[in-house]
C-alpha positions in Angstrom: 139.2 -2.5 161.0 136.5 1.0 161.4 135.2 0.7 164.3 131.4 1.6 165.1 132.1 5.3 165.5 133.9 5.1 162.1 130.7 3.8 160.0 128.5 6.0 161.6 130.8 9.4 160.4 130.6 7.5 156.8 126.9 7.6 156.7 126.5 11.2 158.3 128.9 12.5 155.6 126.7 10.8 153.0 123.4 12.5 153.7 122.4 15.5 156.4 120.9 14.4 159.5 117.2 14.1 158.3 117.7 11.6 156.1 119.5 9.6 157.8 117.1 9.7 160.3 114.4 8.8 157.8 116.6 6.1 156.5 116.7 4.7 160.2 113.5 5.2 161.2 112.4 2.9 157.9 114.8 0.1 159.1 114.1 -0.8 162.0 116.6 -3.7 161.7 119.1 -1.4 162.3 117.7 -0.7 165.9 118.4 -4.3 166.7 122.0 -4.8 165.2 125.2 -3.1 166.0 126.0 -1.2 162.9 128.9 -3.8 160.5 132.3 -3.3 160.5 134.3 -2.3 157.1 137.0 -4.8 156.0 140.6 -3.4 155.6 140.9 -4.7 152.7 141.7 -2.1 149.8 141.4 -4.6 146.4 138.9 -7.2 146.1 141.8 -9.4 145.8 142.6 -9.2 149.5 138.8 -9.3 150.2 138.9 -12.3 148.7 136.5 -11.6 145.9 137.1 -13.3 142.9 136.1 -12.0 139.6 133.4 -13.7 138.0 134.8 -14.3 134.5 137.3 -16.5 136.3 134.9 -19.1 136.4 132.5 -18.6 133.5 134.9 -16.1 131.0 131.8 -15.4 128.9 129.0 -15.3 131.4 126.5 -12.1 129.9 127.4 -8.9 131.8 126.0 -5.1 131.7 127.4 -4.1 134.9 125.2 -0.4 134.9 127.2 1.3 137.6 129.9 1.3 135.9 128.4 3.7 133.5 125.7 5.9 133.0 122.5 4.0 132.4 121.3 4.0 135.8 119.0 5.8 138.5 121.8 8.5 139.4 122.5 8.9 135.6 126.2 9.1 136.3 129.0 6.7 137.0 128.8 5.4 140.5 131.7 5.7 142.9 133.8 2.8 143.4 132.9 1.5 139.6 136.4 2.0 137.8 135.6 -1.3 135.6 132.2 -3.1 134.3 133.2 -6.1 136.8 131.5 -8.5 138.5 133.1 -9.7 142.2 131.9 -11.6 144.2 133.2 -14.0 147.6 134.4 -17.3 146.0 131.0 -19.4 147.7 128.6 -16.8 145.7 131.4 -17.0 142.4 131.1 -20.7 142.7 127.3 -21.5 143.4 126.5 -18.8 140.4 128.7 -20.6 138.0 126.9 -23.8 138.6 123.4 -22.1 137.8 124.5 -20.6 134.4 126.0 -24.3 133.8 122.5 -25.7 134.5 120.9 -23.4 132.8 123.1 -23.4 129.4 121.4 -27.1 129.3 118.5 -25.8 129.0 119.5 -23.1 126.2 119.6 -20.1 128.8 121.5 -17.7 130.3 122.5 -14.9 133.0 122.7 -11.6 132.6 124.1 -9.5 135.6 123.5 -6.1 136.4 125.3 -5.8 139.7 127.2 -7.5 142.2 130.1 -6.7 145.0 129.2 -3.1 145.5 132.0 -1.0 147.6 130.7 0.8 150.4 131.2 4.3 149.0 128.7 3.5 146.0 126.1 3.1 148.3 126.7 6.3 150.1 127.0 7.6 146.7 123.5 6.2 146.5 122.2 7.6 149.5 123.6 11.3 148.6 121.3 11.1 145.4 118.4 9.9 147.3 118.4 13.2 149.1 119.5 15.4 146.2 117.0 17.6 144.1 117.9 16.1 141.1 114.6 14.0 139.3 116.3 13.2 135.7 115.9 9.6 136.0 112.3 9.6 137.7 110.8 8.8 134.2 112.6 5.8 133.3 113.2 4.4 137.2 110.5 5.9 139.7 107.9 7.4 138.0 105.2 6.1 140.4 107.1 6.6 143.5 108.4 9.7 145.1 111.9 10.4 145.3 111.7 11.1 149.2 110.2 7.0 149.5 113.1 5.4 147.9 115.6 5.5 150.9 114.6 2.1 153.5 113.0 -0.5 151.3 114.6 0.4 147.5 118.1 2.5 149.2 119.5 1.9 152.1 122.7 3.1 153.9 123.9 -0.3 154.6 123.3 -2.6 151.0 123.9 -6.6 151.2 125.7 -6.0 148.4 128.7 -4.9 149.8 129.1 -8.2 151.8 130.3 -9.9 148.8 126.9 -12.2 148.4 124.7 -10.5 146.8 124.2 -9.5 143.1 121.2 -8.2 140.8 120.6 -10.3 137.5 117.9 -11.6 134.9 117.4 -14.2 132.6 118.2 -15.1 129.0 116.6 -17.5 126.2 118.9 -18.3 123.9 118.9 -20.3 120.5 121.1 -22.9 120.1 123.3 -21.0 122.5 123.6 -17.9 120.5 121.0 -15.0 120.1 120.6 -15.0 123.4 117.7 -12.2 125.0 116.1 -11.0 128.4 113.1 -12.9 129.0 110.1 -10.5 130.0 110.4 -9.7 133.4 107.4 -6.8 133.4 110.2 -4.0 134.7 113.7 -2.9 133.9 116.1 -3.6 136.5 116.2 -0.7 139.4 112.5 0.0 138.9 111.4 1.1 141.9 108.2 0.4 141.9 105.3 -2.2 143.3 105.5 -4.1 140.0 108.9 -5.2 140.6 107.8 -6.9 143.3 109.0 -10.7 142.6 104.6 -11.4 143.2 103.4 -8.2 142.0 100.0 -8.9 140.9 100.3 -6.1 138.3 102.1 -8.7 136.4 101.3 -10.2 133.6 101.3 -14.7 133.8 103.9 -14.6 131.6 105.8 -12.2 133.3 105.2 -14.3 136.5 106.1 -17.5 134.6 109.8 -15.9 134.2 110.3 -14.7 137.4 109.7 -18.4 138.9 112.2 -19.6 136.5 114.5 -17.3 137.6 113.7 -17.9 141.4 113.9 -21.4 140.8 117.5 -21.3 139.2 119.0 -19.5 141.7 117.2 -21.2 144.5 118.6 -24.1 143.3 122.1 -23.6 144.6 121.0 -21.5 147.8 120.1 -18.0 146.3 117.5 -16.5 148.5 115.3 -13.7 146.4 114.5 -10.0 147.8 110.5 -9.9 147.6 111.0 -6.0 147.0 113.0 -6.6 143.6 112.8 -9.9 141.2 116.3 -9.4 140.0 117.8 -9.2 143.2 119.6 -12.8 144.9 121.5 -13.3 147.9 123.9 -16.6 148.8 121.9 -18.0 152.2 125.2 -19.3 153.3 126.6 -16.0 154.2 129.0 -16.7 156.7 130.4 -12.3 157.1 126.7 -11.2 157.8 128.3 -8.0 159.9 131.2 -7.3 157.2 131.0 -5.0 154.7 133.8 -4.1 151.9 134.7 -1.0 150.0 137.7 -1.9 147.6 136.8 -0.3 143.9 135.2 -2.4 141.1 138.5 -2.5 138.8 
């Protein structure tokens, strides 16, 4: 298992030395918190992380990082396969909210989930790149130099198995099925993506409480920063990160 040390030479390869002081200075968690360890484990089978389709085969899916349609505008590294892993407490609670929902002629859509370790420093090298061809579709309101701490961070939740980035469907008849208006695209980093931005319209609000209240519903706790984004409460490897490849 990586020691300390070995973390810490992970995330100064990842960006120079101003960054990541920038990146530390804007979490000041990390001041508190011995930095987490990085599991052995080289498949998410031996991590434990069970594929999602396991439980629900047709649950909806447009795993982003696993192509081109995102913030970086490139595939991600660690994203060999548009996959969805997650630990089998997270697999297990999200499969009873898209049953629940499919009751009520909805669905899931995820964008993200288990996200290896070297995607986020993948994430963290863009952050402090030049490059600004995505700023018109995902930042255009916030500098590229305000992303890393509270949109990009060197350590994500993500990669803990527990976490995972989604919307919500209305379906007809249990076909058809659409995203409901959330106000923003996922990975908008913006204000108005906050889960009570006020720049939102009521029924833009209406769908983000019927999201919150889906996933709360089987212990999903939202990130205020980003409606889409949902962690299991009941995370018992809170210091535990992965980096086995999406495949």
């Amino acid at each position: 298992m990586a020691t300390s040390a070995t973390i810490w030479k992970i995330w100064h390869s990842s960006v120079s030395g101003m960054a990541l002081l920038f990146a530390i200075i804007v979490t000041p968690a990390w001041a508190a918190s011995p930095p987490p360890a990085i599991s052995p484990a080289v498949t998410t089978a031996s991590a434990g992380l069970v594929d999602i389709r396991s439980l629900v085969p047709d649950i909806g899916e447009v795993i982003h990082y696993a192509g081109k349609d995102n913030f970086t505008g490139a595939v991600v590294d660690g994203y060999r396969a548009p996959k969805c892993f997650l630990l089998r407490p997270a697999a297990e609670a999200l499969a009873h909210v898209e049953r629940d929902l499919r009751k009520k002629d909805m669905r899931l859509q995820i964008f993200d989930c288990y996200r290896p370790a070297r995607a986020v420093a993948a994430f963290v090298r863009w952050a402090s790149s030049p490059d600004q061809s995505t700023r018109a579709v995902h930042y255009p309101n916030v500098p590229k130099s305000a992303l890393l701490g509270e949109y990009i961070a060197p350590v994500s939740g993500h990669s803990r198995g527990a976490t995972l980035d989604l919307t919500l469907m209305q379906c007809h008849g249990g076909k058809n099925c659409a995203p409901l208006d959330m106000g923003t695209g996922f990975d908008f980093f913006d204000p108005l993506a906050h889960t009570d931005a006020p720049g939102a319209t009521p029924v833009q609000h209406a769908n983000r409480e019927r999201l919150l209240k889906a996933m709360g519903a089987e212990g999903f706790e939202n990130y205020a920063p980003e409606w889409w984004h949902f962690t299991l409460k009941d995370d018992h490897t809170p210091n535990l990160i992965y980096d086995a490849p999406v495949e």
